[in-house]
LUMKOL-416054 format. One record per residue: x, y, z of N, C-alpha, C in turn; residue in three letters. Coordinates in pm, whole numbers, plus 50000, padded with zeros to 5 digits. Layout:
BEGIN
+-------+-------+-------+-------+-------+-------+-------+-------+-------+-----+
|  n_px |  n_py |  n_pz | ca_px | ca_py | ca_pz |  c_px |  c_py |  c_pz |   r |
+-------+-------+-------+-------+-------+-------+-------+-------+-------+-----+
|     X |     Y |     Z |     X |     Y |     Z |     X |     Y |     Z | ALA |
...
+-------+-------+-------+-------+-------+-------+-------+-------+-------+-----+
//
This chain:
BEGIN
+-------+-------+-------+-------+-------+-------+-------+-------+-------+-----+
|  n_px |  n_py |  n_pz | ca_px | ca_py | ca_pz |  c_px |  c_py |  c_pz |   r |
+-------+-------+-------+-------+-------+-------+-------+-------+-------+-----+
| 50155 | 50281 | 50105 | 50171 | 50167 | 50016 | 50117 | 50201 | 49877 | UNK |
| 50152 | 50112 | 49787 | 50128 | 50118 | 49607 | 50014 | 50039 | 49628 | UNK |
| 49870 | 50103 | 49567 | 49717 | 50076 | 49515 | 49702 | 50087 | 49406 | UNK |
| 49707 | 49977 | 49380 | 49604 | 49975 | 49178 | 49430 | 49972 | 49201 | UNK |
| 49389 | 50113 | 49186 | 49238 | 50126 | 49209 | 49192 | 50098 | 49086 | UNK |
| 49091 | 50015 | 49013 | 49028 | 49954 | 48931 | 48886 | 50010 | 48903 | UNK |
| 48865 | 50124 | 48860 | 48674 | 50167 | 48885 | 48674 | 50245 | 48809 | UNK |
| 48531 | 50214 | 48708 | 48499 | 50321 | 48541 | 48399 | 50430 | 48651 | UNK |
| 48355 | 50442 | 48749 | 48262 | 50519 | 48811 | 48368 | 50645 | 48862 | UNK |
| 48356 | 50769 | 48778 | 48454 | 50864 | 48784 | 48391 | 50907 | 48929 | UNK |
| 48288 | 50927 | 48987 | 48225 | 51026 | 49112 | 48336 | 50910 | 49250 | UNK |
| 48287 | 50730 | 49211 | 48311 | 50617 | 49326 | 48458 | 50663 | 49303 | UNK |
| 48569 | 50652 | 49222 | 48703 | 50665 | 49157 | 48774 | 50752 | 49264 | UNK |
| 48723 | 50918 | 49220 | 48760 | 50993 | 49289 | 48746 | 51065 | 49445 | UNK |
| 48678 | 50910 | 49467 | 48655 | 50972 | 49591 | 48753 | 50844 | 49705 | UNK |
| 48771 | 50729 | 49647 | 48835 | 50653 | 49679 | 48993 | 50731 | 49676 | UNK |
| 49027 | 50750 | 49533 | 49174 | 50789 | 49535 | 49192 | 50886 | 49626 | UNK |
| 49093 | 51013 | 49646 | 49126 | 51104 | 49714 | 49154 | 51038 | 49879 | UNK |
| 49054 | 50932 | 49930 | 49074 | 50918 | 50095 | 49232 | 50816 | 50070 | UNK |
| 49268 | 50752 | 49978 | 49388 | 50638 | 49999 | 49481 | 50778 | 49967 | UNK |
| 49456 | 50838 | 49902 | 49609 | 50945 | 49915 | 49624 | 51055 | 50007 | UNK |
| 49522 | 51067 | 50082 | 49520 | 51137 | 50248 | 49542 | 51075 | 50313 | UNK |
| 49582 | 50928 | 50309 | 49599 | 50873 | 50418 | 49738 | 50808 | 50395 | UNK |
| 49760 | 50918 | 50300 | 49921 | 50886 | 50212 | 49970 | 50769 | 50143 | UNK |
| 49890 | 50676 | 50086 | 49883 | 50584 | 49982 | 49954 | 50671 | 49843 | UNK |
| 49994 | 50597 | 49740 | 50045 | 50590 | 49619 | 49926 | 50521 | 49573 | UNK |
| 49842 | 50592 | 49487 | 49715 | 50568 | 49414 | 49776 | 50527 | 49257 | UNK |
| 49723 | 50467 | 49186 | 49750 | 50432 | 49043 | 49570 | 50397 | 48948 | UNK |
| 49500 | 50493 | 48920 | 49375 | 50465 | 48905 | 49349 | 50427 | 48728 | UNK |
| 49325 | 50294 | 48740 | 49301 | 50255 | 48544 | 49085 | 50285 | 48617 | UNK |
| 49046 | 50304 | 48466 | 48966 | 50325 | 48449 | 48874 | 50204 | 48324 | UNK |
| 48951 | 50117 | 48273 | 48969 | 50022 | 48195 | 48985 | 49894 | 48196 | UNK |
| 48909 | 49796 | 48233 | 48932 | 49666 | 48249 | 49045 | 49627 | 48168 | UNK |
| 49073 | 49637 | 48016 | 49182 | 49614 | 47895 | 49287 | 49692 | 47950 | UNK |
| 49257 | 49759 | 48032 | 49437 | 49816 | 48108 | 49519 | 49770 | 48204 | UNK |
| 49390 | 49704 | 48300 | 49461 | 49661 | 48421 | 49579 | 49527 | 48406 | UNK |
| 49571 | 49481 | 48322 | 49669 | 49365 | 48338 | 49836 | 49411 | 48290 | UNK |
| 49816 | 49525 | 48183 | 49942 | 49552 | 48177 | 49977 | 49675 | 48293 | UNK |
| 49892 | 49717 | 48330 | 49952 | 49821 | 48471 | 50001 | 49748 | 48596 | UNK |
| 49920 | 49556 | 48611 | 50021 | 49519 | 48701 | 50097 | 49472 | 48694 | UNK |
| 50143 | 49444 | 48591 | 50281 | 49403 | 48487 | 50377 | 49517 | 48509 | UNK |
| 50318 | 49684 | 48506 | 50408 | 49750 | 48500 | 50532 | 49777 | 48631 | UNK |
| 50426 | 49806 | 48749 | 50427 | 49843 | 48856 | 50418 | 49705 | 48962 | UNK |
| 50502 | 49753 | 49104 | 50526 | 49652 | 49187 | 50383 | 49722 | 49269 | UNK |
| 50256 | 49614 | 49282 | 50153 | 49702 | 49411 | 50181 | 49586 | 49509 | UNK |
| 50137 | 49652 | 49622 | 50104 | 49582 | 49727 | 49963 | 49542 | 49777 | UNK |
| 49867 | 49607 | 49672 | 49733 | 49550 | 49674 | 49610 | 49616 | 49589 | UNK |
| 49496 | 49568 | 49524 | 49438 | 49608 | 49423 | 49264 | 49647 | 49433 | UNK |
| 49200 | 49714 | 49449 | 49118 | 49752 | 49470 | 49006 | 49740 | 49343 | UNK |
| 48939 | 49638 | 49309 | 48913 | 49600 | 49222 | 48736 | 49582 | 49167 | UNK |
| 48716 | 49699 | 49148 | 48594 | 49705 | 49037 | 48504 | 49555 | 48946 | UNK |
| 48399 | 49498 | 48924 | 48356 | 49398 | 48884 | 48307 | 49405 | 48726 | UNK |
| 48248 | 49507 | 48726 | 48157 | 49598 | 48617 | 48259 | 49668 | 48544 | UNK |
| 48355 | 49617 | 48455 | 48438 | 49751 | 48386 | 48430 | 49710 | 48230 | UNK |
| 48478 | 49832 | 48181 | 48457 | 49857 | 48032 | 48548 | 49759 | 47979 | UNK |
| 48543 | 49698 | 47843 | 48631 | 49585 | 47766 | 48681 | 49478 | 47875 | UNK |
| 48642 | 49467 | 47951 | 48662 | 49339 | 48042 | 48626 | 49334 | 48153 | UNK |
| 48588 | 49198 | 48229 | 48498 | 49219 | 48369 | 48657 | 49183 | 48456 | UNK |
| 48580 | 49175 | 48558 | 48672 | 49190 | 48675 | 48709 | 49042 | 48715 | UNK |
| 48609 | 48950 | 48688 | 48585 | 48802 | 48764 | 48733 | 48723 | 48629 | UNK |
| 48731 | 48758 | 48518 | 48796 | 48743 | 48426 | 48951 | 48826 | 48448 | UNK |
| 48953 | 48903 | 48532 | 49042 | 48966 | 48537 | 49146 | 48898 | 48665 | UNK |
| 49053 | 48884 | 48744 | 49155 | 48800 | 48826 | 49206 | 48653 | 48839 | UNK |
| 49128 | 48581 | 48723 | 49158 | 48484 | 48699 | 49330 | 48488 | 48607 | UNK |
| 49302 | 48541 | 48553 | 49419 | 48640 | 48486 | 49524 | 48706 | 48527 | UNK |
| 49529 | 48766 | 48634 | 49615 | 48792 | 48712 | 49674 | 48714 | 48781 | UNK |
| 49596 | 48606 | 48871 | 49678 | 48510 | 48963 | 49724 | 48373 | 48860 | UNK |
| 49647 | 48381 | 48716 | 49748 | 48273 | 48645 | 49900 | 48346 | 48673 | UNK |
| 49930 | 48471 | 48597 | 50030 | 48527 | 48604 | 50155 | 48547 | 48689 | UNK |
| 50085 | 48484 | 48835 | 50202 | 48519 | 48902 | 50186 | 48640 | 48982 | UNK |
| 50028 | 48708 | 48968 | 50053 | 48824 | 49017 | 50005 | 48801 | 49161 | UNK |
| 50099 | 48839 | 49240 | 50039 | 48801 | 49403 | 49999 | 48889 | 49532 | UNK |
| 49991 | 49024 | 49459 | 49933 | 49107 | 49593 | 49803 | 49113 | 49584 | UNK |
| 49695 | 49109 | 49696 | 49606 | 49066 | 49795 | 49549 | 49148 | 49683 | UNK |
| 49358 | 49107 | 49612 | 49320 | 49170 | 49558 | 49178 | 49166 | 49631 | UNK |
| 49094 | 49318 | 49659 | 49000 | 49351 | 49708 | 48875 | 49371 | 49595 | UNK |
| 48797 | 49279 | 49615 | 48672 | 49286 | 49538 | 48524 | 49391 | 49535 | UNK |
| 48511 | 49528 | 49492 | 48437 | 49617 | 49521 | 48323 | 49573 | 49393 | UNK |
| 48195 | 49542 | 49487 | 48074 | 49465 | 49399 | 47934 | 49509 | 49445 | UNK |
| 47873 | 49529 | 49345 | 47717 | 49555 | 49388 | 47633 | 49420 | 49439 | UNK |
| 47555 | 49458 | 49489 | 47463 | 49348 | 49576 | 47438 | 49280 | 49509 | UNK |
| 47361 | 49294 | 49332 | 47353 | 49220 | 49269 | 47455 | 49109 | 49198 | UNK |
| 47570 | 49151 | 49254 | 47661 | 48980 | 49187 | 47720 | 48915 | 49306 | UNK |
| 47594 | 48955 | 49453 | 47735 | 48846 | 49568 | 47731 | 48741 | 49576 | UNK |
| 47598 | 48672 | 49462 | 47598 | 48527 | 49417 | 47765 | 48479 | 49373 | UNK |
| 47840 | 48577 | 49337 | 47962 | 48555 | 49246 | 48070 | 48547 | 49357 | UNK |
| 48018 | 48550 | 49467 | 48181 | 48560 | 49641 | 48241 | 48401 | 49626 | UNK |
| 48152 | 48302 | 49615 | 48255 | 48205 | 49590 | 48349 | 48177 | 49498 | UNK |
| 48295 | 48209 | 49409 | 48378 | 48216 | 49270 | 48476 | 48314 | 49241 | UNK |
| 48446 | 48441 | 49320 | 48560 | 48553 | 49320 | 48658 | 48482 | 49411 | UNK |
| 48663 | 48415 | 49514 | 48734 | 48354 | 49649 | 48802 | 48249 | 49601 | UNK |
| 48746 | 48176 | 49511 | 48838 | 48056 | 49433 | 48905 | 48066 | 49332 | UNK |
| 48858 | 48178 | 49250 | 49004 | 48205 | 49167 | 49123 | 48317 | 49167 | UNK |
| 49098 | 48331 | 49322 | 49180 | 48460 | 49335 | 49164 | 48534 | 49440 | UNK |
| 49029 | 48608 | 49436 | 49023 | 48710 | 49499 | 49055 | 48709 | 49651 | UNK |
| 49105 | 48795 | 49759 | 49111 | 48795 | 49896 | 48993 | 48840 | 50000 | UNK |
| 48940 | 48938 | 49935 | 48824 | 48982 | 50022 | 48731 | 49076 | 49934 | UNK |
| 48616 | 49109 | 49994 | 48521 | 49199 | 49870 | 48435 | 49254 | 49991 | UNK |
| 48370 | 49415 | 49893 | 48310 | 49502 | 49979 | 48174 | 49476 | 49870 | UNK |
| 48081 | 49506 | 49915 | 47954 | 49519 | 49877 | 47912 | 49689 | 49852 | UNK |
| 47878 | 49749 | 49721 | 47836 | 49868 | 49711 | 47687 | 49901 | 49747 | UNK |
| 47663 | 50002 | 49831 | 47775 | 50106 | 49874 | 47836 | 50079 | 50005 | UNK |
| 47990 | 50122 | 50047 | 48045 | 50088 | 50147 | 48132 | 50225 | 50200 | UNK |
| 48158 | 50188 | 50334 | 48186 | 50287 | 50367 | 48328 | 50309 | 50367 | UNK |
| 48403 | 50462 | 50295 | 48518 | 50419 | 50235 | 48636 | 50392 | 50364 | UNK |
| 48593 | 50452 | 50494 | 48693 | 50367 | 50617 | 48714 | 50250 | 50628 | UNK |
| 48612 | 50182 | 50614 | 48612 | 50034 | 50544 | 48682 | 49970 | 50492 | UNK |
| 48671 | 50000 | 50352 | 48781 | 50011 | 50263 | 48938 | 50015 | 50296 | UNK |
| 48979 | 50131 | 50314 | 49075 | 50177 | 50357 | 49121 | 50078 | 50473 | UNK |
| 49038 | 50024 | 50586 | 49074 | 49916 | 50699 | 49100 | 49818 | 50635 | UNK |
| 49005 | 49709 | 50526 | 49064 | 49616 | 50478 | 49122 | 49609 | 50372 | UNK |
| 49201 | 49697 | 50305 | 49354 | 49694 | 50239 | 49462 | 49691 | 50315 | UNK |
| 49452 | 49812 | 50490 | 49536 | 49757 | 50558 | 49553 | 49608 | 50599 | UNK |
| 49450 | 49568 | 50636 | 49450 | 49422 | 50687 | 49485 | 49332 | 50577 | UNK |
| 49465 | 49356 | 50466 | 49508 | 49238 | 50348 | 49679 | 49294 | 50313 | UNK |
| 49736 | 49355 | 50333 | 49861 | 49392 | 50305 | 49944 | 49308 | 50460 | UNK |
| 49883 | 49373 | 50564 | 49912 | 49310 | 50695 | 49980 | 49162 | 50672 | UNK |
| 49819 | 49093 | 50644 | 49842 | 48944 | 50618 | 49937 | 48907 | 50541 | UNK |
| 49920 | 48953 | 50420 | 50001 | 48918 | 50342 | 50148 | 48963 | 50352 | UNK |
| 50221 | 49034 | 50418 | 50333 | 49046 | 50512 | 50384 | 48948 | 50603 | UNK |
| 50250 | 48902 | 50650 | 50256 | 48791 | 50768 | 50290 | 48883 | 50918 | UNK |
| 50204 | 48984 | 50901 | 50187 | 49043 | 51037 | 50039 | 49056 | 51099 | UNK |
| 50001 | 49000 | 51237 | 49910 | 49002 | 51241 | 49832 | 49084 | 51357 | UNK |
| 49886 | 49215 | 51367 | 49885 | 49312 | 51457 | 49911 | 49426 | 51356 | UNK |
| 49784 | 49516 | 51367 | 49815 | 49686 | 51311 | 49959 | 49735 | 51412 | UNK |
| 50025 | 49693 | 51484 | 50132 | 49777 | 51563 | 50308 | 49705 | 51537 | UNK |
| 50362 | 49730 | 51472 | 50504 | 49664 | 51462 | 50593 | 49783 | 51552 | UNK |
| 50677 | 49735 | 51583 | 50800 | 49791 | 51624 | 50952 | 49738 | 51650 | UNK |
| 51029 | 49822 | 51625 | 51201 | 49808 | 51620 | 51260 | 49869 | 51711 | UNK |
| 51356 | 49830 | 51784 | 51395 | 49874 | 51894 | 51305 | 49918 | 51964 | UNK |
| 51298 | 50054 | 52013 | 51220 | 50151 | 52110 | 51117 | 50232 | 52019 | UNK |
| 51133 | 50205 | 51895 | 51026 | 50267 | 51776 | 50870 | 50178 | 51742 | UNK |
| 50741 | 50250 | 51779 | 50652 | 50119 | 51782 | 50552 | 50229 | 51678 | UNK |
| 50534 | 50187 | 51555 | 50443 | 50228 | 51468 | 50260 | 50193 | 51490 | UNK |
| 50159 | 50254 | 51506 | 50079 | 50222 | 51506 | 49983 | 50253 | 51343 | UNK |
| 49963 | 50152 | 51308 | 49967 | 50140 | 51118 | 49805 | 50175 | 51135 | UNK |
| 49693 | 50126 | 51210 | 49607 | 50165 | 51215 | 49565 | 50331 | 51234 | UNK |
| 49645 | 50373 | 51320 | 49643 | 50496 | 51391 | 49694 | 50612 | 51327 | UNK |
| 49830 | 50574 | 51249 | 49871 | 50640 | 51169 | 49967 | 50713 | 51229 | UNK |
| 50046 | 50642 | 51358 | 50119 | 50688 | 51484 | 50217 | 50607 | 51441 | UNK |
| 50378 | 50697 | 51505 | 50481 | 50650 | 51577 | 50510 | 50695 | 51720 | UNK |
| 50581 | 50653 | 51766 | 50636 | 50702 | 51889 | 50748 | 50678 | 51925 | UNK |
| 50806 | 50672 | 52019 | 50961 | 50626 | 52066 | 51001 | 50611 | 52206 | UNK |
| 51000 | 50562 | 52297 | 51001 | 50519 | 52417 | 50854 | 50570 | 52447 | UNK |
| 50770 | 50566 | 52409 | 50607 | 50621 | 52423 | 50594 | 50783 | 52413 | UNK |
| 50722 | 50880 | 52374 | 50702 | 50973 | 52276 | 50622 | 50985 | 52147 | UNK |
| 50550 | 51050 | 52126 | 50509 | 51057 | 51988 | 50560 | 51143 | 51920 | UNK |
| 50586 | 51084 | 51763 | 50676 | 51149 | 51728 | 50604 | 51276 | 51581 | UNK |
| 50622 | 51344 | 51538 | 50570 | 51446 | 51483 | 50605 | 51449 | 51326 | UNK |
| 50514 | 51336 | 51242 | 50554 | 51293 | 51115 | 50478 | 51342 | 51035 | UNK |
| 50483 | 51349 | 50901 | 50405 | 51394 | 50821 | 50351 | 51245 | 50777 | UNK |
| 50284 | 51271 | 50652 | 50207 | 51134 | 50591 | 50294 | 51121 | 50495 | UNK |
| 50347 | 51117 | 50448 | 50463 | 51083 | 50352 | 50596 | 50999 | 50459 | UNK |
| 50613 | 51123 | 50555 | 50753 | 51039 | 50626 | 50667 | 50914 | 50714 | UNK |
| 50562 | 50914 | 50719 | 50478 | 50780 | 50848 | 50534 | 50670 | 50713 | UNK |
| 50475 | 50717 | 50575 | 50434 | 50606 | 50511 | 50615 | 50551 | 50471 | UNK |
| 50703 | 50644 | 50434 | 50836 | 50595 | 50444 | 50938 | 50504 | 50565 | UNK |
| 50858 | 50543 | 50696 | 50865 | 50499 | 50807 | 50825 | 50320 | 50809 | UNK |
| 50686 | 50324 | 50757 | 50613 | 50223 | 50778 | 50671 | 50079 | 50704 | UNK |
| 50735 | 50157 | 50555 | 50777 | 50095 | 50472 | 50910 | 49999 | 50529 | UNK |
| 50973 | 50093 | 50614 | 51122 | 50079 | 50588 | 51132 | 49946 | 50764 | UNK |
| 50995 | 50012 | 50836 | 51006 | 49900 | 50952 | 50915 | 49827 | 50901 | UNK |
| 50819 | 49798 | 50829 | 50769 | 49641 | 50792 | 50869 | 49559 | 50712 | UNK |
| 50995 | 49596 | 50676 | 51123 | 49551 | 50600 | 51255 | 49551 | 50718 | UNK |
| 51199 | 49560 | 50829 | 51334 | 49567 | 50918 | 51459 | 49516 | 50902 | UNK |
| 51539 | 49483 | 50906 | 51700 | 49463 | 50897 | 51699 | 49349 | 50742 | UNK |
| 51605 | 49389 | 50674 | 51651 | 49410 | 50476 | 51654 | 49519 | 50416 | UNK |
| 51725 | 49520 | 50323 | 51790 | 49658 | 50233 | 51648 | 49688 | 50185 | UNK |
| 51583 | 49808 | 50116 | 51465 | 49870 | 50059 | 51537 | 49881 | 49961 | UNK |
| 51506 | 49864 | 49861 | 51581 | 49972 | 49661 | 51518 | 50132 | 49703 | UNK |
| 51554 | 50201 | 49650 | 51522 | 50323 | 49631 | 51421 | 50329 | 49553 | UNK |
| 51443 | 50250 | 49425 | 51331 | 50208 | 49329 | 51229 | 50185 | 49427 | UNK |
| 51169 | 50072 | 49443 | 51053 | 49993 | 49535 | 51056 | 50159 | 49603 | UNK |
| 51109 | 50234 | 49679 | 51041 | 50350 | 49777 | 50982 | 50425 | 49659 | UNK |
| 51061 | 50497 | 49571 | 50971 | 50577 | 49501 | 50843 | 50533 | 49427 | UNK |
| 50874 | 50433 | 49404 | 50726 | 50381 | 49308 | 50593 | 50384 | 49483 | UNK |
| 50699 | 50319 | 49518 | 50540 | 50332 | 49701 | 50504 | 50463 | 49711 | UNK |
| 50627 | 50570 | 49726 | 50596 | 50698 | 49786 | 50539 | 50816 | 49753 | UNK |
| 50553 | 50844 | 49594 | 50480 | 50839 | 49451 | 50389 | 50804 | 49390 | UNK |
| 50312 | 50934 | 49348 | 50205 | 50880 | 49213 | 50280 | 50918 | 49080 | UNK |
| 50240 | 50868 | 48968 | 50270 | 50903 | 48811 | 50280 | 51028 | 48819 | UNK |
| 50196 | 51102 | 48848 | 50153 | 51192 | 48799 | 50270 | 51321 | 48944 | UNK |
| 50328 | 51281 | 48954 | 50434 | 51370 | 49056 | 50551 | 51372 | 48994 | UNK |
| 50647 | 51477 | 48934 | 50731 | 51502 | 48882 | 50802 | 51514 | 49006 | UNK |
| 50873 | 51424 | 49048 | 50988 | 51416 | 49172 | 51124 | 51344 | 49176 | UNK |
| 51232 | 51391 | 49145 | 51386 | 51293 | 49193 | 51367 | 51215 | 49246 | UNK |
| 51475 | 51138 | 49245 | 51564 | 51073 | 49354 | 51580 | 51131 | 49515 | UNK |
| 51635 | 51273 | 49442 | 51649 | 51381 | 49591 | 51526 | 51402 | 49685 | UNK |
| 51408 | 51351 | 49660 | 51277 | 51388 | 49677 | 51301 | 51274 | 49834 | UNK |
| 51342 | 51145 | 49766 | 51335 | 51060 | 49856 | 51465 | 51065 | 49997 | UNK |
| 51565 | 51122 | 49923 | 51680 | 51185 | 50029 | 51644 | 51252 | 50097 | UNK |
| 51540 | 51362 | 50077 | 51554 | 51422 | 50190 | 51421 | 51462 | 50249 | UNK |
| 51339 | 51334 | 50257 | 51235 | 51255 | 50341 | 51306 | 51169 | 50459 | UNK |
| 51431 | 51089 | 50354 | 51497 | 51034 | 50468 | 51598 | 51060 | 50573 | UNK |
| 51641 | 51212 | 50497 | 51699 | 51289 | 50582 | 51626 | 51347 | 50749 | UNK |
| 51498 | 51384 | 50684 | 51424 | 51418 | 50808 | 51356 | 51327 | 50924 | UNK |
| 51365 | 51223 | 50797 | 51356 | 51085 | 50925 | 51468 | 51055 | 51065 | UNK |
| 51573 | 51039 | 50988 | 51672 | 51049 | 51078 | 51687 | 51151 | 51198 | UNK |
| 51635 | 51295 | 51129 | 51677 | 51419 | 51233 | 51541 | 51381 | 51331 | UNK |
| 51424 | 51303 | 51342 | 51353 | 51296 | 51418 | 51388 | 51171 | 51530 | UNK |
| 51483 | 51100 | 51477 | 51473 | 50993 | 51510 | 51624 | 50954 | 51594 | UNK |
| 51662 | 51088 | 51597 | 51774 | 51081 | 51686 | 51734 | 51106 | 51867 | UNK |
| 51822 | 50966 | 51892 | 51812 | 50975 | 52054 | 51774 | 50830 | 52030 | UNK |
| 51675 | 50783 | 51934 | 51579 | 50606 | 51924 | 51709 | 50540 | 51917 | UNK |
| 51656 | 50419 | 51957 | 51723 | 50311 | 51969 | 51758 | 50194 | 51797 | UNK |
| 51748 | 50294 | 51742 | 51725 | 50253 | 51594 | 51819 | 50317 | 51487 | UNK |
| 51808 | 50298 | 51377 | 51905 | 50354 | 51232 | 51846 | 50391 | 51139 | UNK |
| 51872 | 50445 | 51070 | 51823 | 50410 | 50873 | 51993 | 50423 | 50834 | UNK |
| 52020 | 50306 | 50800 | 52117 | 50278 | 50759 | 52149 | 50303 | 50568 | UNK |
| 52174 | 50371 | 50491 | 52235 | 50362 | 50351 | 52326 | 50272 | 50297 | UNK |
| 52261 | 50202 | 50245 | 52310 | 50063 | 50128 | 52360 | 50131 | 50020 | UNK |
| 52485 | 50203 | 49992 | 52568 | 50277 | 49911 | 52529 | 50216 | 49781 | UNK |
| 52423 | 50301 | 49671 | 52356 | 50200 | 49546 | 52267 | 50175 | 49540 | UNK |
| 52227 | 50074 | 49656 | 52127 | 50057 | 49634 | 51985 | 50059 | 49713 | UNK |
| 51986 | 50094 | 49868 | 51859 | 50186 | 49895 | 51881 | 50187 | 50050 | UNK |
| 51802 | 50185 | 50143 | 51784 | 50195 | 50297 | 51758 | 50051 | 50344 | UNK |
| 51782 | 50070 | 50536 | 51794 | 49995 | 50563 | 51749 | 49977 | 50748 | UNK |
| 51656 | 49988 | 50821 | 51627 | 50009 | 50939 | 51681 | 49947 | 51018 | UNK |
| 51743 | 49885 | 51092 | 51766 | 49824 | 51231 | 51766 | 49877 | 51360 | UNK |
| 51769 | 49774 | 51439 | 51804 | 49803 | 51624 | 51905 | 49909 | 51658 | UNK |
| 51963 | 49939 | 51700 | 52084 | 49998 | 51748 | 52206 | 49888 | 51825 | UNK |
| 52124 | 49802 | 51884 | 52187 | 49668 | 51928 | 52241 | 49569 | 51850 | UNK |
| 52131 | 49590 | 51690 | 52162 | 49482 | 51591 | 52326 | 49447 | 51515 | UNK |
+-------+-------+-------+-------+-------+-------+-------+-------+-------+-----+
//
């Protein structure tokens, strides 16, 4: 999934981006309170990892700001002990959940899954389509209780395309998920991820169907 990580602490920063992009996340890291509002303007995220303490603007101001806007993916509050006087007030104008520094970054990483979850309206780490059952916690697929042999890029294209089951994906929306800025990659990049999806996924009771234009498309085999 697409993370807008929010943190002037270059040591906390890079150590966050590094575990969300091993675990094959699309990282997007401002370093700038005065940046973050036009980076979620720029980009579609699915959730925000959000710093309290930042340079030219605080954070409590920031999300007030954001959810005037319209902006609606699940935002995670990362705060030192000294402002958890501020949890109600982060909770009423916005915020979804908050970690207390220092935390442990599995942690982390668990409740962005769970706030993306929710906010999907799924309330089980495990979805599945046809005979295909993803385990989102685990970082597993399988297929009639085969496991199947994915990389972290094809899980996270996987994950994408069955939490969207029988709706079209844009190609757009995949690359911005599957992608950081900073990756000089095609179109073709994403073809033939989904190419290899398919060659694994023959025999399942399932598809990736091509929306000629405009992007992918998962279903049943029954559907």
């Amino acid at each position: 999934m697409r993370i807008l990580l929010v943190e002037d602490n270059e040591d906390l920063g890079e150590a966050i981006e590094q575990r969300l992009r091993k675990a094959g996340h699309t990282v997007d890291w401002v370093r700038d309170g005065g940046e973050v509002v036009g980076a979620a303007q720029t980009e579609s995220y699915d959730a925000v990892a959000l710093d309290l303490m930042l340079p030219n603007r605080d954070g409590i101001s920031l999300i007030a700001d954001l959810r005037r806007r319209k902006f609606n993916a699940p935002i995670l509050v990362m705060t030192a002990r000294s402002e958890i006087d501020d949890k109600v007030s982060l909770l009423d104008l916005g915020a979804d959940d908050y970690l207390v520094k220092p935390f442990d970054l599995r942690e982390l990483e668990a409740r962005l899954r769970a706030l993306i979850r929710r906010t999907g309206g799924q309330t089980s780490s495990t979805v599945s389509v046809g005979d295909l059952e993803l385990d989102l916690a685990g970082l597993n697929a399988s297929v009639g209780g085969s496991v199947l042999d994915l990389g972290k890029r094809e899980f996270r294209l996987l994950e994408i395309l069955v939490t969207h089951a029988g709706k079209v994906v844009p190609k757009e929306r995949l690359m911005n998920q599957l992608f950081n800025f900073d990756e000089n990659v095609s179109i073709n990049a994403l073809e033939l991820h989904i190419s290899r999806l398919r060659k694994k996924l023959e025999g399942a009771r399932i598809g990736i169907v091509t929306v000629r234009g405009v992007g992918y498309v998962i279903r049943a085999s029954d559907e």
